[in-house]
Every structure is written in structure tokens, then in C-alpha cells.
C-alpha positions in Angstrom: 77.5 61.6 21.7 80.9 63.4 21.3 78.5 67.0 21.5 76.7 66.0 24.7 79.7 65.2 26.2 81.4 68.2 25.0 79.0 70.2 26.9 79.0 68.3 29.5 82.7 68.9 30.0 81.6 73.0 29.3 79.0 72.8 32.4 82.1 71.4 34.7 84.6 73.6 33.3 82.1 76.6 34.1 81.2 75.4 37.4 84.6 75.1 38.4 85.4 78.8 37.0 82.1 79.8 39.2 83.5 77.8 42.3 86.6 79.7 41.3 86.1 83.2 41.1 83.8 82.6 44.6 86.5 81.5 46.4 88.9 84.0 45.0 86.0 86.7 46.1 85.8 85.2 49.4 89.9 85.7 49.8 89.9 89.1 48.3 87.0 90.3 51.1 88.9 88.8 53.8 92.0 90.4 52.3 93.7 86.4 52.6 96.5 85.9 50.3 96.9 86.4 47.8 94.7 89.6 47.9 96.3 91.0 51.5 96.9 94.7 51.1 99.3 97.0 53.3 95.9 98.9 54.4 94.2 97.6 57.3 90.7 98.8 58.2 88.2 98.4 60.8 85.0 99.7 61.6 85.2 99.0 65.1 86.4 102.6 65.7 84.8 105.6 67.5 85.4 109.5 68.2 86.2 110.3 72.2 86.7 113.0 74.1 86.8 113.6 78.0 83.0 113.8 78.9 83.5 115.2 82.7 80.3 114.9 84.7 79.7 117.8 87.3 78.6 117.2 90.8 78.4 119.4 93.9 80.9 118.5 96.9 78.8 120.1 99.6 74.5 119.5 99.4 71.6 122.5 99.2 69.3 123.8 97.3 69.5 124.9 93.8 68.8 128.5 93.4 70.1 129.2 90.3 70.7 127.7 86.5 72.0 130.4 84.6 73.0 127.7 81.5 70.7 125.8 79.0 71.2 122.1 77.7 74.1 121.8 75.4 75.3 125.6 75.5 79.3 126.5 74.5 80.4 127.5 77.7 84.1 129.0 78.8 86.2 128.4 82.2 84.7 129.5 85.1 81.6 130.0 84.0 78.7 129.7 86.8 76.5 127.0 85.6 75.0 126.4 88.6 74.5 128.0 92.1 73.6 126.6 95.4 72.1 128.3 98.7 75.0 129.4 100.4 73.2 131.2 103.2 74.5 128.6 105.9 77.8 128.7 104.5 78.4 132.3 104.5 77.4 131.7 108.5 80.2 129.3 108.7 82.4 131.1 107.6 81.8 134.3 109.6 82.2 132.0 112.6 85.1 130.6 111.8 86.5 133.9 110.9 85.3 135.5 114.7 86.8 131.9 116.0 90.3 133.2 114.5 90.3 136.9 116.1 89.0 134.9 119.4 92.4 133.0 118.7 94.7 135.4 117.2 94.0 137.8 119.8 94.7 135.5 123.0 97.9 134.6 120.7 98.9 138.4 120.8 98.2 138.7 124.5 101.1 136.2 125.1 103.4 138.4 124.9 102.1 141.0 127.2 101.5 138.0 129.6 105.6 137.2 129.6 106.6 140.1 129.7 104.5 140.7 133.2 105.6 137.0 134.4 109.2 138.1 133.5 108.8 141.3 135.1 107.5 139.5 138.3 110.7 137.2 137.7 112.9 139.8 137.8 111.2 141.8 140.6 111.8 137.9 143.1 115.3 138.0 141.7 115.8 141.7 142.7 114.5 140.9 146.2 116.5 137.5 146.6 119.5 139.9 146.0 118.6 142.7 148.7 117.4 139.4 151.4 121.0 138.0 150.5 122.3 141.4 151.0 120.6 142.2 154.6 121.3 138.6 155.5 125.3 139.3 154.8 124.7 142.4 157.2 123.2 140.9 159.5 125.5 137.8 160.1 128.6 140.2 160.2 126.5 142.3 162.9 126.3 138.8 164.9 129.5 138.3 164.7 131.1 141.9 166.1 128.1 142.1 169.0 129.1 138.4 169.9 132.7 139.6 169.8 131.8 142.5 172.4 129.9 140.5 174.7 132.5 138.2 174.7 134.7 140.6 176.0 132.3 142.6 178.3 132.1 145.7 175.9 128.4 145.1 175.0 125.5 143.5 176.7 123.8 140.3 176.3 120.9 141.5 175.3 122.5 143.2 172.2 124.0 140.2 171.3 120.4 138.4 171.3 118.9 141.0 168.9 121.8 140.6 166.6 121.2 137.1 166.6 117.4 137.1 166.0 117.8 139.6 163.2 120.1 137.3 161.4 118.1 134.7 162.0 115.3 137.1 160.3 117.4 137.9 157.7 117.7 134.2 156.8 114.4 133.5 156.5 114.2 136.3 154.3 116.5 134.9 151.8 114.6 131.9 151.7 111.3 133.7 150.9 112.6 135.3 148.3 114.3 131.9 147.1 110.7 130.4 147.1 109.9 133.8 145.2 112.1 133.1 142.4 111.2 129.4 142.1 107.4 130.3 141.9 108.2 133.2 139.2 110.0 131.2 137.0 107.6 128.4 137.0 104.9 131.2 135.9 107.0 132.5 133.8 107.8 128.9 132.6 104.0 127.7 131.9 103.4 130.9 129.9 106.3 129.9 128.0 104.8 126.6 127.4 101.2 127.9 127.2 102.6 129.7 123.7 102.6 126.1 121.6 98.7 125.4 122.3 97.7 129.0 121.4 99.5 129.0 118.2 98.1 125.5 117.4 94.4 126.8 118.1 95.4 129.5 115.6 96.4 127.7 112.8 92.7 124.9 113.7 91.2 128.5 113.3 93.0 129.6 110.2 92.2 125.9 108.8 88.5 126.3 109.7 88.2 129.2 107.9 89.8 128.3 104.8 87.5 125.1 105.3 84.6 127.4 105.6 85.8 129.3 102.3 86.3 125.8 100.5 82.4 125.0 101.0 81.4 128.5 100.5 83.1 128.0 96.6 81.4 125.0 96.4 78.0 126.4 96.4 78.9 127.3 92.8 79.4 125.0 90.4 81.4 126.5 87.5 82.9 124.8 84.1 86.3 123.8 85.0 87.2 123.9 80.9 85.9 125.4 77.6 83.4 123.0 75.9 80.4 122.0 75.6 77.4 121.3 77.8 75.6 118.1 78.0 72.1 117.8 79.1 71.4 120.0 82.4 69.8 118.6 84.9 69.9 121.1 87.5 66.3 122.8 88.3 65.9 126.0 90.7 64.5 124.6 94.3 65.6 120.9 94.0 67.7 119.6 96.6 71.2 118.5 95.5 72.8 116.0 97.5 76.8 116.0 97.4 77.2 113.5 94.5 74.4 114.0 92.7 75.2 114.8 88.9 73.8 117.9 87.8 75.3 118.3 84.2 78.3 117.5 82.3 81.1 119.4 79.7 82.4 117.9 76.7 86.0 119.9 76.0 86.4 120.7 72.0 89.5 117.9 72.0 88.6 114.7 70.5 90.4 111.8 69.6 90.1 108.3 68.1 89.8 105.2 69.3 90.2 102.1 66.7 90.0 98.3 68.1 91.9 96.5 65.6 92.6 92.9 65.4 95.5 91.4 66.8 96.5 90.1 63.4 96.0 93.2 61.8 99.1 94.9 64.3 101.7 93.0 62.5 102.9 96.0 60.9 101.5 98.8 62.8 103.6 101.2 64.3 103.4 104.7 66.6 103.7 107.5 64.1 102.6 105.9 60.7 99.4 108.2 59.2 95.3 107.3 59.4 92.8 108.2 57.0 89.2 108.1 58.3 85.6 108.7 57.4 82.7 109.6 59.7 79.4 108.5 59.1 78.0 111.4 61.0 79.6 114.0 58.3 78.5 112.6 54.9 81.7 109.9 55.0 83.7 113.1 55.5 87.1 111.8 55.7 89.9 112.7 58.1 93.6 112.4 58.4 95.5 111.6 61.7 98.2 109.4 63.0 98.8 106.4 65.5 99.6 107.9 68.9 99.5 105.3 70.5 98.8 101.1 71.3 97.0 99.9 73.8 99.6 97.4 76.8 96.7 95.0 76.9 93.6 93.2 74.2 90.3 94.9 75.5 89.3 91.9 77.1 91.9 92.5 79.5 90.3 95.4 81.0 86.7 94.1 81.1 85.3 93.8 84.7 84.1 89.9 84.0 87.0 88.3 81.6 86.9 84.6 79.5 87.9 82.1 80.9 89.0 79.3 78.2 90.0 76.6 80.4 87.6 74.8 79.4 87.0 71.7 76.4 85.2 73.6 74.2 87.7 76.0 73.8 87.4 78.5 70.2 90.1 80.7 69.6 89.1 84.6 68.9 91.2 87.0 67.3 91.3 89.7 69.4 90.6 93.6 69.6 93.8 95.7 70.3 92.9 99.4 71.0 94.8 102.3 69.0 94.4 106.0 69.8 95.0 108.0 66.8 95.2 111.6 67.2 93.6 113.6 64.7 95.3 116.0 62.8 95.0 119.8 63.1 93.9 122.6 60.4 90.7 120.6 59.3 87.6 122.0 59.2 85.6 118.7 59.3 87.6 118.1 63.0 85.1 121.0 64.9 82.2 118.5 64.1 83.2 115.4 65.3 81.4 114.6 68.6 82.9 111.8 71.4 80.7 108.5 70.6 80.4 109.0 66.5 81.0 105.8 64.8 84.2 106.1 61.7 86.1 103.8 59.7 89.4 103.9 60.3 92.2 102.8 57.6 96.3 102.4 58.3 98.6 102.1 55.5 101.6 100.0 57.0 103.3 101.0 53.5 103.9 104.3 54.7 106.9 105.5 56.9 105.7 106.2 60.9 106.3 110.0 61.2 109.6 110.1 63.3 108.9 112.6 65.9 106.4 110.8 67.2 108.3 107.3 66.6 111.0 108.6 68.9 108.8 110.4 71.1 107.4 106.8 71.8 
């Protein structure tokens, strides 16, 4: 009795150790207490890079594709060439539009100078009408004296009367003179304003005209690498439509850890991580910086948890870690490769990038 009992008491004892150790295995894979470690991991983590996709601004047909899917390409390489036939035509006209223009602007000043010339030339005349009109009225005035006093005729008194009258109308002819000359003289003047503004819509048209002419080629605007090339000699390109894309050698990392895994996460503190990609190569880098927001925030269609049924989530705070130079693993890491990335919050952040923060 006492020996079934005594294993009976074993078989408990041994269950319990069982229920044990599970638990305690349980606690040490969540990394619960007491098993939580100053490394935090996730797997939620992936390389990036700035994947630009190339499209034409101005539409034609593809005449050229000097580049092959996935080439190394440098800056300003032509990757991809559209007719520019029509556009070198724009461009000549906008560049005859401009001499048209530019050479009615340079006439201005021939055309003032001849309005100020005839301004000058009423002015000169006003003077001599204002002169002969002074002779003539003191001419009326000495004959009227005489045939006042008998010494002259009245007939000579009438002619020197009509010719100051003569002479008066004279100096108002060449009054109206003036007036008209400085009003030509005045919408040349004013004249000058539009003809410089149709120069610089001419200069502007042809730069526009340059502009679309440089857009016929499509060129890499950084080193990198090529994506798939879409572009095929006689298709039609729309302005929009995405002919290839370049993938610059720069990459960096992108970790979504979870909010409870932050508490001791910092800017500057170092990051080991291994690539699945690469053999479980690993890496070194550091945190640059912590996402203002949970991903969730920046979905296009959020939760909403006002609701009942409400569960509570941890949530997924971006990091971007930038990887550190002089490793020869780095030129092999591709935007979109999956890695596992680990933080030790044991370690000290680095402190120029701490203060840089």
C-alpha cells in the first residue's frame, strides 16, 4: 500500500516538474520574467532603399533603349530616348519667335530717337513762329504809330496787322506741332514695356521648348541599379507611363518593433543583424532613428476600437537603422530582403548620433 502510494506521489511530483519546466519554457520564449534579456529581436524587419520609378514628362514614341533589365548604370546615363522630331521644330520656332521679338525690341530705339528728333524739330519751329510773331506785333505797333500820325498809309498799317495776325496763327501750329510730337514720342515711350514683355514670353518659350526637347531623353538621375525595363523601340509612351526604375546602392533598415520592446531603446545604441538572403550573414549598424507614430497610424484605412469587442494589440513601432560602412556583406543587400534584427539596450547609444538627435 505504502509503495503504490509512493509512486503515486512520484507520478504528481513528476507531472508537476513536467507542468513546470513547460511553463518556465513558455516564459523563457516569450522572454517574460524571469527570463527577459536586454536584447530585443524581431523579425518583422526588412532592407530598403529609394526604388525611383522613371517616367517621361512629355509623350512619343520610343526610338531607342540603349540599357538592359537590371544593368549598373551611372548619372546621366541615356536609358531611354524618345522622337524628338516635333520638338526640335518647337524649338526652332520659338527661337525665330525671339529674333522676331528681339529685333522689334532693338528697333525701339531707332524709333525714339526719330519721334524725338520730330519733337525737337516742332519745338525748333514753335521757337522761330514765336520769334516772327514777336516781329511782327512790334511791326503793328510802329506802322499803327505812323498812320496815326499821318507818316504812313492805311494800307500799311492793314498788312502789318494781317501779318501779325499770320504770325499768330503760326505759333499756334507749331504749339499743335509740339503737342502731337510729344504724344508720339510719348506712346513709343510706352510702347517699350509690351515689347520687352513679348521678349521675355519669347525667351520663356524657348527655354520651354528646350525643357521638352530634354525630356525626350530619359537619363538615370543617380548611380544604381536598374529594375526591369519596360521601354520597347516604337511603343508609344504617354507622359506618365513608367518605363523602368533605378535602385541607388544606399540601403538601409527598417525594423517594426513592438511598443513594449522600446522601453529601453534609444537613437545611437548598436544593431546586429542577419539576412536570410546571405547565408544568415550578419551585419552591424545602429538606430538612426524612431518612427513619431505606430504603423497603424499611417495606414490609409485605420482601426477603429470603439467598439465592445474591443482586444488590445501591441503595436509595431518603426526603427530605421543605418547600416554600418566597411562591410563587404553591405554591397549585397537588396531593398525588400527579409533580416532579423537584434538591439542590445545593455549597450551605451553612440553619442554623436545621441546628440545629433
Amino acid at each position: 500500500m505504502q509503495i503504490k502510494q509512493f509512486f503515486k506521489s512520484g507520478i504528481t511530483l513528476a507531472a508537476l516538474a513536467v507542468g513546470i519546466l513547460g511553463v518556465l519554457i513558455v516564459l523563457y520564449a516569450w522572454q517574460l520574467p524571469p527570463f527577459r534579456s536586454s536584447v530585443e529581436t524581431t523579425n518583422n524587419a526588412y532592407v530598403k532603399g529609394q526604388v525611383t520609378l522613371l517616367s517621361p514628362q512629355i509623350a512619343g514614341y520610343v526610338v531607342d533603349v540603349p540599357v538592359q533589365d537590371y544593368m549598373k548604370v551611372r548619372k546621366g546615363d541615356l536609358l531611354v530616348q524618345i522622337d524628338d522630331r516635333i520638338y526640335q521644330q518647337q524649338l526652332a520656332q520659338a527661337q525665330a519667335t525671339l529674333q522676331q521679338q528681339q529685333a522689334s525690341l532693338d528697333n525701339f530705339a531707332e524709333n525714339r530717337a526719330a519721334k524725338q528728333a520730330s519733337l525737337d524739330l516742332a519745338k525748333a519751329q514753335l521757337q522761330s513762329a514765336q520769334a516772327g510773331l514777336e516781329k511782327a506785333e512790334l511791326d503793328d505797333k510802329r506802322t499803327g504809330t505812323l498812320v496815326d500820325r499821318g507818316f504812313s498809309t492805311q494800307s500799311s498799317g492793314d498788312q502789318a496787322r494781317v501779318a501779325r495776325l499770320q504770325a499768330q496763327s503760326t505759333v499756334a501750329q507749331a504749339e499743335a506741332s509740339v503737342k502731337i510730337a510729344e504724344q508720339n514720342l510719348a506712346l513709343t515711350d510706352a510702347g517699350k514695356s509690351s515689347l520687352e514683355a513679348a521678349v521675355a514670353s519669347a525667351e520663356a518659350a524657348v527655354r520651354l521648348a528646350e525643357i521638352n526637347l530634354g525630356n525626350t531623353r530619359i537619363v538615370a538621375p543617380v548611380d544604381g541599379r536598374l529594375g526591369e525595363v519596360a521601354a520597347r523601340i516604337g511603343q508609344y509612351a504617354s507622359a506618365g507611363t513608367q518605363l523602368t526604375s533605378i535602385t541607388p546602392d544606399t540601403t538601409w533598415v527598417i525594423a517594426n518593433f513592438k511598443e513594449t520592446q522600446l522601453t529601453n531603446v534609444a537613437v545611437g545604441l548598436p544593431v546586429t543583424f542577419t539576412v536570410d538572403a546571405l547565408g544568415g550573414a550578419e551585419l552591424t549598424g545602429r538606430v538612426a532613428r524612431i518612427a513619431p507614430a505606430a504603423g497603424s497610424e499611417f495606414s490609409v484605412l485605420k482601426a477603429d476600437n470603439a467598439t465592445g469587442n474591443f482586444t488590445k494589440v501591441a503595436q509595431r513601432i518603426p526603427l530605421r537603422i543605418e547600416i554600418d560602412g566597411g562591410q563587404s556583406a553591405a554591397v549585397d543587400l537588396r531593398p525588400g530582403m527579409s533580416v532579423i534584427v537584434k538591439i542590445d539596450t545593455a549597450d551605451k547609444p553612440l553619442p554623436a548620433l545621441a546628440s545629433a538627435e
